[in-house]
N, C-alpha and C positions, 0 to 999 in steps of 0.2 A: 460597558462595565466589565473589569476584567472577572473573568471565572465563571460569568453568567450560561447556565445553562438552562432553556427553556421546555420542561420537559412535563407530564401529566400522568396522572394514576386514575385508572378507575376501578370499582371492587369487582372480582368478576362473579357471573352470575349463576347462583347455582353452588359456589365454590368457600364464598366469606371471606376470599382472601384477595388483596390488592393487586392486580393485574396492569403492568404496565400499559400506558397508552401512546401516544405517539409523542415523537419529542419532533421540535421545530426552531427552526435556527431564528435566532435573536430578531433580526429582520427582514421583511418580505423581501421576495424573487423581487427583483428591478425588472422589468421589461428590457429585453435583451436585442441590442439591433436585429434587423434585417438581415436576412439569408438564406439558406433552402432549407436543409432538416434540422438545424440544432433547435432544439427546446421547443420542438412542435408536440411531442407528446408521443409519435409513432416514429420507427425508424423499417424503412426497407430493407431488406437482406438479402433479397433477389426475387424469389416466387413467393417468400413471405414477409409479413409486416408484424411487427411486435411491439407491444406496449406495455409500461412497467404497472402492475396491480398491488397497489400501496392498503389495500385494505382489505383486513381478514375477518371470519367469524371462526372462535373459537371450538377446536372439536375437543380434544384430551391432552391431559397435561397429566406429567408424570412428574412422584415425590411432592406432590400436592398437598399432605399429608403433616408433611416437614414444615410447610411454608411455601406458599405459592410464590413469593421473591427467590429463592431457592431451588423453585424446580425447571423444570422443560415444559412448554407449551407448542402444540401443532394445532394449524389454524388452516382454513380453507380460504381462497384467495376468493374477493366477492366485488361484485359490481364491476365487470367485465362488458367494458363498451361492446355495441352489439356488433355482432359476426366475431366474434374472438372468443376463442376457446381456453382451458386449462391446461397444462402441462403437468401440471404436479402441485402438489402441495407446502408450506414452509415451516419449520419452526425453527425455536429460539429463547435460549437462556431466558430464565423470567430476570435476572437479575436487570437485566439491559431495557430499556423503552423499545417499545414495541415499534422499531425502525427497520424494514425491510421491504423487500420487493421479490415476487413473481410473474417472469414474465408471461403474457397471453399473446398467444400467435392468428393470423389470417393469413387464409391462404388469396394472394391478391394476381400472381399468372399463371392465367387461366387458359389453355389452350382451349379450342371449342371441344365442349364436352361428347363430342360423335367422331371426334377426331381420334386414331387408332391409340395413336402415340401416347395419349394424354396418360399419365398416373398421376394422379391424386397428391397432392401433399401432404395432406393428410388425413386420419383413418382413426375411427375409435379400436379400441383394443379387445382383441377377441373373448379375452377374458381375463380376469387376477386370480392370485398366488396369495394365499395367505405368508406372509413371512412370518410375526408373530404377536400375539395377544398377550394383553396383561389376564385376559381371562379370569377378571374375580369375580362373582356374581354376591358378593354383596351389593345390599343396596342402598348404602351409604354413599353420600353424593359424591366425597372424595375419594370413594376406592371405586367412581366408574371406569368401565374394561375400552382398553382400548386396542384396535385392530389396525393394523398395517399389511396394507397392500399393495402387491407387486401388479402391473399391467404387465398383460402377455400380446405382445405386439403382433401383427399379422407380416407373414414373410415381405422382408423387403423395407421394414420400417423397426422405429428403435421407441423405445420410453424414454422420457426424460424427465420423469421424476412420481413419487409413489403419490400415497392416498391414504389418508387415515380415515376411522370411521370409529364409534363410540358403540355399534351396535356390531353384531355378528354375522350379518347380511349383505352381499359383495355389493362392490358401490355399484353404478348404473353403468354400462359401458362406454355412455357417451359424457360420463363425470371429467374426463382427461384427454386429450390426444396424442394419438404416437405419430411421429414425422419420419417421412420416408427418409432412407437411411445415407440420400447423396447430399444431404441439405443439411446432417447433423458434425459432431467432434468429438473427438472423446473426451472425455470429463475424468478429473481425479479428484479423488478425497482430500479435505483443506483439513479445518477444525475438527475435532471431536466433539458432538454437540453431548451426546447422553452416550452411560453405557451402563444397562439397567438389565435386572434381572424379573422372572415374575415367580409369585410366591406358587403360583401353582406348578409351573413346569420348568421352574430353576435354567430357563434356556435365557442366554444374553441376548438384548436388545440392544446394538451400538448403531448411533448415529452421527453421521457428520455433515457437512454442509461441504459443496463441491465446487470446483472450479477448472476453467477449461485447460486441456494440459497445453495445447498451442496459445504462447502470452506472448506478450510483449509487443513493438510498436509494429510488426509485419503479423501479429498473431494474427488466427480468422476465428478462434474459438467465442463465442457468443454465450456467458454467464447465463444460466435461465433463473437462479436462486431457487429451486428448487434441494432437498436434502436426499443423501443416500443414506439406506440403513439395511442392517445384515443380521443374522442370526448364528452368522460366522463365526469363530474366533479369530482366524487367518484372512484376512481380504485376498480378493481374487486379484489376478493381475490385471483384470479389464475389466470394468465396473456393468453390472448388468443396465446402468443409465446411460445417456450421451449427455451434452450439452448443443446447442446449435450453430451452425457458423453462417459465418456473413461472408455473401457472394456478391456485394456490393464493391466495383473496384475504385467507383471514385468517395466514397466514406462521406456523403451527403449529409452524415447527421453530425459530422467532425465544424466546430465551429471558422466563422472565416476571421483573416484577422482583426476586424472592428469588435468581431463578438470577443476575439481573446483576450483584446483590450479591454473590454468592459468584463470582464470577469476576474482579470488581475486588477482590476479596479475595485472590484465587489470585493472579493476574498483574502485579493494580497495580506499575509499575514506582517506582522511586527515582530522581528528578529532582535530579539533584549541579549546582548552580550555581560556577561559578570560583572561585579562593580568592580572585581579586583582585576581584571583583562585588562593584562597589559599588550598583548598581539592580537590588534585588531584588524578589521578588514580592511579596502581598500577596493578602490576599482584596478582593473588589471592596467589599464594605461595608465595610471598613477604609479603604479608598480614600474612600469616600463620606463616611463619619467626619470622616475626617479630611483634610478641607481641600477635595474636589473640585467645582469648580462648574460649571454649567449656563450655557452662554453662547447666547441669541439674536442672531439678524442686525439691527443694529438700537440695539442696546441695551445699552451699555457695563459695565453691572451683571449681575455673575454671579448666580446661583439659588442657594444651597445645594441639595443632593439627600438624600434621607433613604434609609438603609440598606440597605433591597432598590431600592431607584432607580422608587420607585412614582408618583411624581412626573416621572419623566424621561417624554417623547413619545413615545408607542408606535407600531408599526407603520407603514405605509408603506413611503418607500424613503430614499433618503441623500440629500435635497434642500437638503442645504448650508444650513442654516438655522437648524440647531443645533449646538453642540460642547463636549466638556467641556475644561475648561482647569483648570493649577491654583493655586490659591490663592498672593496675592500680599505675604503678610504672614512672619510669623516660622515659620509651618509650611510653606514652604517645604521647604527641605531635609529636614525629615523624610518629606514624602510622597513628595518623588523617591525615596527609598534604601530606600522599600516598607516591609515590615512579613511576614519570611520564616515568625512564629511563628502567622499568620493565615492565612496563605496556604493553598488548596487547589487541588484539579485540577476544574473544574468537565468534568462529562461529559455527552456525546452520545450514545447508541446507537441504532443504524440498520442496518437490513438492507444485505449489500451481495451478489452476485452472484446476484438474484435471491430473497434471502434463505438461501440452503444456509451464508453467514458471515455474522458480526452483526463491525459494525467498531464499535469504543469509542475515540471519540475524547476523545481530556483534556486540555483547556483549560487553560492557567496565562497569568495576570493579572498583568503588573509595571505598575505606575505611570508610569517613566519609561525610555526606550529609548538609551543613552547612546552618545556618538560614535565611529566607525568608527577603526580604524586600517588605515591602507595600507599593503604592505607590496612593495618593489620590491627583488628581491632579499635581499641582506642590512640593506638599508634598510626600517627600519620610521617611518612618519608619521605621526604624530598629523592626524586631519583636521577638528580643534574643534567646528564645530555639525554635519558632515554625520553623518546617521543619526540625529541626535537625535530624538525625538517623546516626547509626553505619549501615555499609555494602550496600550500594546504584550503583542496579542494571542496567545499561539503556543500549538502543538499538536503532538500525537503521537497515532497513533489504533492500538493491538489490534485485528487482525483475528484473529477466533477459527471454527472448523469448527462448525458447526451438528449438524453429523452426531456428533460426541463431546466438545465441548465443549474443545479442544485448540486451544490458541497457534501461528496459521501466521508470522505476518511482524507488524511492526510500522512503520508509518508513517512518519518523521520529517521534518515541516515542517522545510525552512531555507529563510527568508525568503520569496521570490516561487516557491521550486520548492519541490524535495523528495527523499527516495528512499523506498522499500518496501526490509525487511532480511529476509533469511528466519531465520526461528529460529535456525536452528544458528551463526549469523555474531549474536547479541548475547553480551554479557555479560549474566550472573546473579549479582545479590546475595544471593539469599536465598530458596530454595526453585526452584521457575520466575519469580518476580518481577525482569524484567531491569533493566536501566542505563540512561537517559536523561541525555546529559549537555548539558547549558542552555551554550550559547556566551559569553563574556564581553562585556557591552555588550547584542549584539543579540537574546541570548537564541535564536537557532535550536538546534535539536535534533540531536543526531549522537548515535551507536550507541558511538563507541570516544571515548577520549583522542585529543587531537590537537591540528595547526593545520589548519584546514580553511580553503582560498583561494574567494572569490568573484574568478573571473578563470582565469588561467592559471598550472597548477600549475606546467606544463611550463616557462614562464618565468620562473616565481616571481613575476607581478606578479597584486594580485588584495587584494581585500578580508580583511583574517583575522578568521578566527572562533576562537578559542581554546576549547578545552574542557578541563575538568578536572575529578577529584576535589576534592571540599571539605567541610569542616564544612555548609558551607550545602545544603541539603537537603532535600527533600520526596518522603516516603512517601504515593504516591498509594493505596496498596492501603489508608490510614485514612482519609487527608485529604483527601477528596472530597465531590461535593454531585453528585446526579443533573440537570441542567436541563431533559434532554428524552429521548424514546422514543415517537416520534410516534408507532410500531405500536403500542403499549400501548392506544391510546385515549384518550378524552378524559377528563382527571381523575386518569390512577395517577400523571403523573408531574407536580409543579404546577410552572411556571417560571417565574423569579424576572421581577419587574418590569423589570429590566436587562436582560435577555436579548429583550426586545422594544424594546430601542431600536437603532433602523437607521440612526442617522447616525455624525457621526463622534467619535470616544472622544481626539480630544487637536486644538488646532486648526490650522488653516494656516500651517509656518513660512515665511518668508519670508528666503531665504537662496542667494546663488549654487554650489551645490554643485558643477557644472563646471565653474567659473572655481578652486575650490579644487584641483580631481584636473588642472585643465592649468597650475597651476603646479607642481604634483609633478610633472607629465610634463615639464616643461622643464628641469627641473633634471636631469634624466638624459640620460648619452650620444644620440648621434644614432642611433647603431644599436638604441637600446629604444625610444626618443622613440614612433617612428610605432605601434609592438607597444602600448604603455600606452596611446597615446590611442585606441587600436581599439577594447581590452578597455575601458576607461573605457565607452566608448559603448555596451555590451553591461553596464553595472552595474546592478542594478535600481531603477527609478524611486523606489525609497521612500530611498532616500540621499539624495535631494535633500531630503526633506522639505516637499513640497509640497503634499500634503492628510494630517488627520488621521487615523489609523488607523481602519477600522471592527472593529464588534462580530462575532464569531463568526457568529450567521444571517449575515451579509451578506458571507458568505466564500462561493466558488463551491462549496468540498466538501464544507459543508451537507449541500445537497441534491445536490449531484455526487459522483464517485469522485475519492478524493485521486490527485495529479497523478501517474502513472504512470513 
C-alpha cells in the first residue's frame, strides 16, 4: 500500500508523554540464502566481533517539558548477548521512532593469556569526566537532572562513546569499554542532535551523532552509533571519541551474489517518472541501437557504437576527446523521448562503513535531459535550452545492515547534491519495496510527491523539480542488470563495455545560461531582483550546460560515500 508506514508509540514512564517506539518495515525479513557472514547477526573485524543492540532503556531526555515528541531522548543500550560489552551510549530526536543501533564488541583473538605479547583488546576506563548536568534538583518528574559522562581511557586505548546517568554518581567502570587504540578510526561529527543550555549553570550542552571519517567503498572506518557531546562552543579538531575499524580483508559479512539478488528482490524500489515526461529512460543498448554516436575531437563524422558499447574507448580518464552525441536524421526525436519498455536500473554494490552495510546503488539512464523551469513566486518560466543535455545519468542507492540484512535509509541523488531518508520517512508500494519518484525534465530523485525548489523555498525563487505518480514506471526489484561488486572478485560480476567508458555521454552545449536567469531576474520587482540573482549564482553549473554528462565510475560516490 503506497505511503504505508508501520511505526508505534508508547507513553513513557514516569514522564506522560508519548515516546516513540520502534518502527518496522511493512514486511517480514525473508530468509536470505546461504553464505558466510551476511545476516548472521555478528560480524568479525579482526580480534573483535560486534553486534548491532536495537534496544534501549530510557535514562534522560531533555525539553521534556515542551513535549516529549519535541525533545531529545538518551537511552542505555540493553539486552547485550552474553560476553559483549558497551561502548557508549545513544540518543535521538523524540520526533522520529525510536529506530537505532549501538554497537557491542567481544573480544574473540585471544592470544594465550601468559603469553608476553598479549594486550588486551579491551579495558574498562580508569575513570569519567563529568562534561555536564542539567543539575536541577527539583523534584518534579520532568525537570529530572541529567549527567553526561566522559570515560577516561587507560594509556593505549580510546572511548568510543559517553554515558548518561539521571543520578550524580559516576557510572560503574565496567558500564562501557574502551578499545585499544590500533583496532579503532577516527570519527567525526555528523548531525546536531541537541544544543541545550541548563538553567543552573547557563553552560551549552551540544550533541551530535558521528560518523567515521574514512567512507566510502575502500573506507575501514566501522560506525559504532554511539553520540558525541561537548560543553564547547568551538569543536576540537580531533574528537575526544574514535569509531572502530574493520581488519577484515576479505568483508565476510558483505553479501555474495545470490543474496544480492534476493535483496534487490526484496527492496528493489518503483521508479514513478511524471505524467507530463516527455524524456524518459531507456536501456543504454537501446540508446546504442538506436541512433547514438561516437564523436572524436577532430573529426566531424560520428562512429556508430554496437550494443554493449564494446567498441567505445575504455578506461583512463575524461580527456575531452571523446563524446556521444545524437543522431542527426529522422531518429531524432525518437531517441530523445527514450524507450521506458527497455529501460533498467543498472546496479553497483559496494561495501560502505567499513563493510558492517553494503549500499546498492541503481543507475537509471535517459537519453535526453530536458529544459529547466523557473519558478519565481507564483511565476513559472520556461527557460528553453537551460538544463538541456544528451545522456543523463541519476541514482539512488539502498543502504542495507550487514548484521540482518534489513533496509536502513535510502539514498536519493538530486542533481549536484542529495539527501539520505531513513526507513520509516519513505513510502511503500509493495511489500518493503519503497517509492522513487524521477523529477520532470531533470530526472533527480525525491522520496515523496511534490515541487521540490533548487533555490530558496523560503522565497519561492529556485529551479522546480516536479515529482509525481504516473503510468510511467520502473520495477527495479525485475528490471535490473548487476554492473559491478568489486568485493566479489574478479570475474562473478562481468561489466558491460560502457561502464568503462570515462569520458563524456552527451557533448558540449554551447549556450548563455546566465544571460537567460538575469533576464528573468529583471523582470521582477526591485525588492526580489538582488534575492534571484544571489540564488541564480548559487544554481548548479550543469544548467548552464557546458560540459557533457560523464558515466557513472566517473562520479565521485563510486568510489566515495554518497554526499552526506
Amino acid at each position: 500500500m503506497l505511503g504505508c508506514k508501520c511505526l508505534t508509540w508508547t507513553r513513557l514512564a514516569g514522564f506522560g508523554e508519548q515516546q516513540p517506539e520502534t518502527f518496522s518495515l511493512p514486511a517480514p525479513i525473508p530468509q536470505w540464502p546461504q553464505g558466510t557472514g551476511f545476516g548472521t547477526g555478528v560480524i568479525r573485524l579482526g580480534e573483535l566481533e560486534v553486534c548491532q543492540i536495537t534496544r534501549f532503556e530510557f535514562i534522560w531526555g531533555s525539553n521534556l517539558p515542551q513535549g516529549g515528541k519535541r525533545g531529545v531522548s538518551f537511552y542505555k543500550p540493553i539486552g547485550l548477548p552474553e560476553g559483549f560489552s558497551n561502548l557508549g551510549y545513544y540518543a535521538q530526536l523524540n520526533v522520529k521512532p525510536l529506530r537505532g543501533f549501538v554497537l557491542a564488541v567481544c573480544e574473540v583473538a585471544k592470544p594465550h593469556p601468559h603469553t608476553s605479547k598479549y594486550i588486551p583488546a579491551l579495558r574498562n576506563p580508569l575513570d569519567y569526566t563529568l562534561v555536564w548536568s542539567s543539575n536541577d534538583e527539583s523534584e518534579d518528574d520532568f525537570a529530572a537532572s541529567g549527567y553526561f559522562w566522559s570515560p577516561q581511557p587507560p594509556e593505549g586505548y580510546k572511548a568510543l562513546g559517553f554515558v548518561v546517568t539521571n543520578k550524580p554518581a559516576k557510572p560503574e567502570l565496567d558500564e562501557v569499554k574502551c578499545v585499544r587504540n590500533d583496532l579503532t578510526d577516527r570519527c567525526e561529527t555528523y548531525r546536531m542532535i541537541l544544543k541545550t543550555t541548563s538553567e543552573f549553570s547557563q553552560v551549552p550542552l551540544m550533541v551530535w551523532s558521528t560518523r567515521p571519517c574514512d567512507r566510502g567503498m575502500r573506507g575501514k572506518g566501522v560506525s559504532v552509533g554511539t553520540f558525541f557531546c561537548t560543553d564547547y562552543l568551538t569543536l576540537r579538531e580531533e574528537l575526544d571519541i574514535v569509531c572502530l575499524k574493520n581488519f577484515d580483508p576479505n568483508l565476510h559479512a558483505m553479501p555474495n551474489l545470490d543474496q544480492i539478488h534476493a535483496l534487490i528482490r526484496h527492496y528493489g524500489p518503483t521508479v514513478f517518472f511524471h505524467p507530463d515526461e516527455i524524456y524518459l529512460p531507456s536501456s543504454v543498448s537501446w540508446f546504442f541501437e538506436n541512433g547514438a554516436l561516437l564523436y572524436k575531437a577532430g573529426d566531424a563524422n560520428g562512429k556508430s557504437i554496437d550494443a554493449g558499447g564494446s567498441n567505445l574507448p575504455a578506461g583512463g580518464s575524461n580527456d575531452r576527446e571523446y563524446w556521444i552525441d545524437l543522431p542527426r536524421d529522422g531518429r531524432l526525436a525518437t531517441i530523445k523521448h527514450g524507450n521506458i519498455q527497455s529501460a533498467k536500473l543498472y546496479v553497483h554494490v559496494k561495501p560502505a562503513l567499513g563493510g558492517t552495510f553494503t549500499d546498492i546503488a541503481m543507475w537509471v539512464f535517459c537519453p535526453f535531459n530536458g529544459p529547466a523551469t523557473l519558478k519565481i513566486g507564483i511565476m513559472n518560466l520556461a527557460l528553453g535550452k537551460v538544463g538541456q543535455h544528451v545522456g543523463d545519468w541519476e541514482h539512488f542507492t539502498l543502504r542495507v545492515s550487514n548484521f540482518n540484512g534489513e533496509l536502513q535509509s535510502i539514498y536519493f541523488s538530486q542533481h549536484s547534491g542529495g539527501e539520505w531518508v531513513d526507513v520509516y520517512d519513505l513510502e511503500f508500494i509493495e511489500g518493503n519495496k519503497a517509492v522513487v519518484y524521477s523529477s520532470k525534465h531533470g530526472h533527480a530523485s525525491y522520496p515523496h510527491a511534490g515541487v521540490y525548489l533548487q533555490g530558496s523555498s523560503m522565497l519561492g525563487i529556485g529551479i522546480r523539480n516536479d515529482a509525481a505518480q504516473s503510468q510511467y514506471c520502473v520495477d527495479s526489484s525485475v528490471q535490473y542488470e548487476i554492473v559491478a561488486a568489486e568485493y566479489l572478485g574478479r570475474g562473478v560480476v562481468r561489466e558491460p563495455g560502457w561502464l568503462q567508458y570515462m569520458r563524456e555521454w552527451g557533448p558540449t552545449i554551447v549556450y548563455d545560461s546566465r544571460n537567460e536567469l538575469n533576464k528573468a531576474a529583471n523582470r521582477l520587482p526591485l525588492t526580489l531582483r538582488f534575492s534571484a540573482l544571489n540564488i541564480f549564482s548559487k544554481l548548479p553549473l550543469e544548467l548552464s550546460g557546458e560540459e557533457g554528462p560523464s558515466g557513472p565510475k566517473e562520479k565521485n560516490n563510486w568510489v566515495g560515500d554518497e554526499r552526506w
